[in-house]
N, C-alpha and C positions, 0 to 999 in steps of 0.2 A: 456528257456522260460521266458520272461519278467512277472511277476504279479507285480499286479495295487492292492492294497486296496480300499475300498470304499469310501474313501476322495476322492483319485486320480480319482478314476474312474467319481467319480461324477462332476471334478473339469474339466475334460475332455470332460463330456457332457452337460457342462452348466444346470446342475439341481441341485436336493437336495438330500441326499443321502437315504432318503427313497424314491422317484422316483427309483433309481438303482434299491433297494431292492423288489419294483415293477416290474420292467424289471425283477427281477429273477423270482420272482411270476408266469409272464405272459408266461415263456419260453423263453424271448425274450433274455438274457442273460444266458450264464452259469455261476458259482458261483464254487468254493472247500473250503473248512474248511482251516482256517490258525492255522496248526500244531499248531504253536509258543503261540495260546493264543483265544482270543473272535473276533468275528468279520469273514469276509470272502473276498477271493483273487478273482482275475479275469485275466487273460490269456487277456494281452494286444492285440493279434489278434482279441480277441474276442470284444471287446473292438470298434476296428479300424475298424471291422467288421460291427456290431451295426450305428456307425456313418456315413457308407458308406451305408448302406441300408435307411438311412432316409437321406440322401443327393440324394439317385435315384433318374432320373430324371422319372417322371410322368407327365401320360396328365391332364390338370389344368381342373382341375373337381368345375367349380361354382355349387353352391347350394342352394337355398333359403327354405331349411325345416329345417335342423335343428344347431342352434349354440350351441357351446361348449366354455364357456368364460367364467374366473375368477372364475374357479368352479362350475359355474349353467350350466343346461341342457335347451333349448330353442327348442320350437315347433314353426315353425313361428312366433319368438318372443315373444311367450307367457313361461311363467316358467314352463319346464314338471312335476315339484313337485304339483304345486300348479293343474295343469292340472288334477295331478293322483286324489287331493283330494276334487276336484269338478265335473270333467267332469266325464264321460262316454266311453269305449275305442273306441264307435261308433261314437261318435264324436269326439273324436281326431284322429280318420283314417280321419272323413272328414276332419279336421284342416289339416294334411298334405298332403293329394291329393289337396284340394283345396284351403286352404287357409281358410276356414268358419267352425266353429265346426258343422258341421252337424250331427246330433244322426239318420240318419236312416237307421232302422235297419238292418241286415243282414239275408235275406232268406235263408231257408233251403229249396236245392230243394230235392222232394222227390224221383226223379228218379235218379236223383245223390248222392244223400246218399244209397238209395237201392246197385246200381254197384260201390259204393264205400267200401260196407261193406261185397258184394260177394268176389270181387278182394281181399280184405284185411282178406278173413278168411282162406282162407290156410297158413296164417303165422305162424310160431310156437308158443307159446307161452313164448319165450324169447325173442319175436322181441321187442323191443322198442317203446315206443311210437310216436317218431320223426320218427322211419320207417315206421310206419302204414302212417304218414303223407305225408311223399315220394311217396309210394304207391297210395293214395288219390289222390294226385295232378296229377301224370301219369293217372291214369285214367279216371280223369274228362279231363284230355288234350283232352284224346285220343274220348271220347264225343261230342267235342265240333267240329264241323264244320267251325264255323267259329272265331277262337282260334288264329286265325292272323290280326283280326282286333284291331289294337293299335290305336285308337278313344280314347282321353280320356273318352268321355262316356259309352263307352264300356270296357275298362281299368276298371271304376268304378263298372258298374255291376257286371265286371267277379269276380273281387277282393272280395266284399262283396259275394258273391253266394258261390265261393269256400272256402273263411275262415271261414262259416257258414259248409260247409260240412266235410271239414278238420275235425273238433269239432263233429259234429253229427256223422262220420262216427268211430268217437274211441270207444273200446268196455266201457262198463256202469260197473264201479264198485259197484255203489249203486243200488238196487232194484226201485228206487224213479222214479216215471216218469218224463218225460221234463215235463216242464210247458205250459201249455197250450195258445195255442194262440202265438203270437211274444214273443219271451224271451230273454231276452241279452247274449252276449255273454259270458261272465262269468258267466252267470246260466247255459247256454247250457254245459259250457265246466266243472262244479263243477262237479256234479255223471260220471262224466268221470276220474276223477284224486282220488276220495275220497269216502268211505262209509260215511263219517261221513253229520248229516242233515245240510240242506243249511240254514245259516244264513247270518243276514244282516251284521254282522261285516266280515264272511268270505267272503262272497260276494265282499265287497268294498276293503280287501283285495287284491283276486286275481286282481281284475275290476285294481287297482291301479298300481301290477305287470303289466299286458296287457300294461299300458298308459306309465308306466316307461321304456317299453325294445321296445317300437314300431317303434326308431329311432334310431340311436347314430352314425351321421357324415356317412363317409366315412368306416366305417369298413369294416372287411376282407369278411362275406357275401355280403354289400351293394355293394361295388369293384365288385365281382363277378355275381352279380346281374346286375350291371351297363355293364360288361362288355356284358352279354347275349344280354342286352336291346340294344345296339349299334349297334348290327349285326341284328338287328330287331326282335329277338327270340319273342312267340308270350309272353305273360304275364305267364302262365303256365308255359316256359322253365325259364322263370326269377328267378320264387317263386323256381324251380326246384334246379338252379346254384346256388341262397342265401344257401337254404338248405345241398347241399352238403357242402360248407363253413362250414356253423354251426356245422355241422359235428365234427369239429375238440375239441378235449379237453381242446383246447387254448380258445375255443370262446365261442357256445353254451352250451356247456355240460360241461362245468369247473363245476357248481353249482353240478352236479351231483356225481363230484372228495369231494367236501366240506363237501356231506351228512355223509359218514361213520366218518367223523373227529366229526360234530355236535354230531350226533347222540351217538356219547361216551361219549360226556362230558355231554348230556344231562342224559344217564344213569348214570352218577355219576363219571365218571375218570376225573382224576385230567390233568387240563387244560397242565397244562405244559408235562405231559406224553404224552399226546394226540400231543401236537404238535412236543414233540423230535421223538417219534416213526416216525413221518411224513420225519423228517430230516432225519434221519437216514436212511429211506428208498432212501434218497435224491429228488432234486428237492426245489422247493420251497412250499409256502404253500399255496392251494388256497384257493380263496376267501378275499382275502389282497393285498392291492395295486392295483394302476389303474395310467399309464402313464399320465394319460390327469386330474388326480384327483389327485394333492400330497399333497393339504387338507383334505381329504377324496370325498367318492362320492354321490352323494347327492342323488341320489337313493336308496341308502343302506340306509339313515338316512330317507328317508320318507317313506322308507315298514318299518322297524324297528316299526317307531313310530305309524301305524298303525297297525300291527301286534299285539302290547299292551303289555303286563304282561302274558307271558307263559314259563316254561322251557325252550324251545328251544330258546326263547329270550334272557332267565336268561343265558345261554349255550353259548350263539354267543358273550353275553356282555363279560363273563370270557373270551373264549380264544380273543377275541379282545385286549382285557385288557393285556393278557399276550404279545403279538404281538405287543400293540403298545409299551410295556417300553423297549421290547429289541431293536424294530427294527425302532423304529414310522411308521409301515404302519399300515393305516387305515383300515376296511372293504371296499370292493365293492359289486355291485351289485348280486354277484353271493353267497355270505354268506347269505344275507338275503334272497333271493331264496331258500337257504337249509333249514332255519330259516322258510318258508313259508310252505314249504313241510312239515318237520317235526311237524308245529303246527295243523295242519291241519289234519296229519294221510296218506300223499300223499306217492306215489312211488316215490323212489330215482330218475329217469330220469324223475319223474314232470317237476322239473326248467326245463330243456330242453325243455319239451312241451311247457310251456308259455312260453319261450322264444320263439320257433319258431314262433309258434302263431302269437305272438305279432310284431315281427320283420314281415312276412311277409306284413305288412301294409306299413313298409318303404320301404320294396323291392318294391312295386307296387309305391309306391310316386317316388322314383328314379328310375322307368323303365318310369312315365310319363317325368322326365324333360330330360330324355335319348334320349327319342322316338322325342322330339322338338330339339333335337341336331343334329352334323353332324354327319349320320352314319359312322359305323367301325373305328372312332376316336383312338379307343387303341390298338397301332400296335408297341409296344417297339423290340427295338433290342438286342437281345441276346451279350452279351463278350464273343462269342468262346472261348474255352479253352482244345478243343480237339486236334487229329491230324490233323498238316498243312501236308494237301495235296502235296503241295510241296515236302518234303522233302520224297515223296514215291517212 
């Protein structure tokens, strides 16, 4: 078996060798320990492998919601940092369905949080909160009569109605009532994640998570979302096929992988323990590194700086710190999500929920520019690689 160091490997893939060390991060590489000394090898098929999967041919998906360039995050050309620290995540759903930040707001219907929260309580009490969400979404489908009309006007109703009940329909951690009258989404969705009382700095917090994760390109939920939308799935199967995606450890729920590591150093172990233990279990380390971020990601830096002066902050900056002198990768978005959780007093599959949450606004912005495309467009062909019938 040929190995490659991370010079070679990096020299190989036209990048920086903290990218690499990102690819290991993300699962997208495997890595082994080099016996001989520091540093780590890579199994050149894996390698060859890696470069053949981003050379796939794919159908040429235009998009006008969101860029990814020179390290900034773009919402219809608007900067999503500065977004998170102005706007509202009610109007940056308008911004990407329509183009216009539109803030209003998102109804809670009462008949559909009722059969959202019947359906959803025979679940154990280990279910998940992203499962509650799955749940929600099937059910309001199944509701819904007319759940195949792709209208964007109707695309926008359903959108805002169900990610209002998505939120209403989670069980309430805190005693504290909703707020009375219209309330934003991030108040709706606060005494669902936390006992702790609603303030305005956590508020703008979460509000900010929401506005940071409600995009990002082409990803492997938006792909899957997009693929729904092309076969004309109604909006409900879209948000349905995102989710499954999310699903994965790789995507949604990596932050969820970060907590027990945060949560150590925040009770006091020593950074560097916290992350050899990680290693040794093998894998990489999540919450560090981002392929399309090999500056860092600017997401991570604008919850961070919002977030303020708490332990869990003080906790993400050490093992950062330790992470970037060995390896220079940066945080991503999914440390500062643990970072959120933790300050907060939230459950460890929090980040996941706002993650979903928050993504389901892109999946509905990319099932509208889907639904104005040519349908069934992604129809790839399989490399056989079984048995030739012939030779039977």
């Amino acid at each position: 078996m040929q190995l490659l160091t991370t010079e070679q490997v990096a020299e190989r893939l036209g990048v920086k060798p903290a990218t690499v060390y990102a690819y290991v991060s993300r699962g997208l590489l495997p890595s082994r320990r080099n016996a001989a000394g520091k540093g780590s090898l890579f199994a050149k098929a894996d390698v060859d492998a890696l470069i053949a999967g981003r050379r796939r041919v794919t159908p040429n998906i235009r998009t006008g919601i969101t860029l990814i360039r020179d390290g900034g995050l773009y919402y219809r050309g608007h900067d999503a940092t500065e977004l998170a620290r102005t706007r509202t995540y009610e109007a940056v759903a308008g911004l990407i369905w329509t183009g216009e930040p539109d803030p209003a707001p998102f109804p809670v219907h009462p008949a559909l949080r009722e059969l959202a929260e019947r359906v959803g309580a025979p679940l154990p009490g280990s279910a998940r909160l992203t499962d509650r969400l799955r749940v929600t979404v099937a059910a309001v489908a199944a509701a819904d009569p007319l759940r195949f009309d792709t209208t964007p006007a109707a695309v926008l109703a359903t959108g805002r109605t169900l990610i209002a009940t998505m939120v209403a329909a989670l069980p309430r951690r805190s005693r504290a009532a909703d707020p009375s009258g219209p309330a934003s989404l991030a108040a709706l969705l606060w005494p669902r994640l936390t006992e702790q009382p609603m303030s305005e700095h956590g508020l703008r917090a979460l509000d900010a998570a929401l506005i940071l994760l409600a995009d990002h390109d082409i990803a492997a939920s938006t792909l899957a979302a997009r693929v729904a939308a092309s076969t004309r799935a109604h909006p409900y199967a879209v948000i349905s096929a995102g989710l499954a995606a999310l699903d994965g450890p790789l995507h949604g729920a990596a932050s969820e992988h970060v907590h027990p590591l945060l949560a150590a150093a925040v009770a006091g172990a020593d950074p560097i323990e916290v992350i050899s233990e990680r290693l040794r279990a093998g894998g990489g380390i999540p919450g560090f590194g981002h392929p399309l971020y090999p500056s860092g990601d600017p997401r991570a830096r604008t919850l961070f700086e919002l977030l303020g002066d708490h332990p869990a902050g003080e906790a993400a900056r050490r093992l950062a710190g330790v992470v970037r002198t060995r390896s220079g990768i940066l945080p991503n978005i999914d440390l500062a999500l643990a970072a959120l959780t933790l300050r907060f007093d939230m459950p460890a599959d929090a980040g996941e929920a706002v993650f979903a949450v928050a993504r389901t606004a892109g999946w509905l912005a990319h099932a509208l520019e889907e639904y104005a495309n040519r349908p069934a467009r992604f129809r790839p062909t399989g490399q056989y690689s079984g048995r030739d019938p012939a030779a039977q």
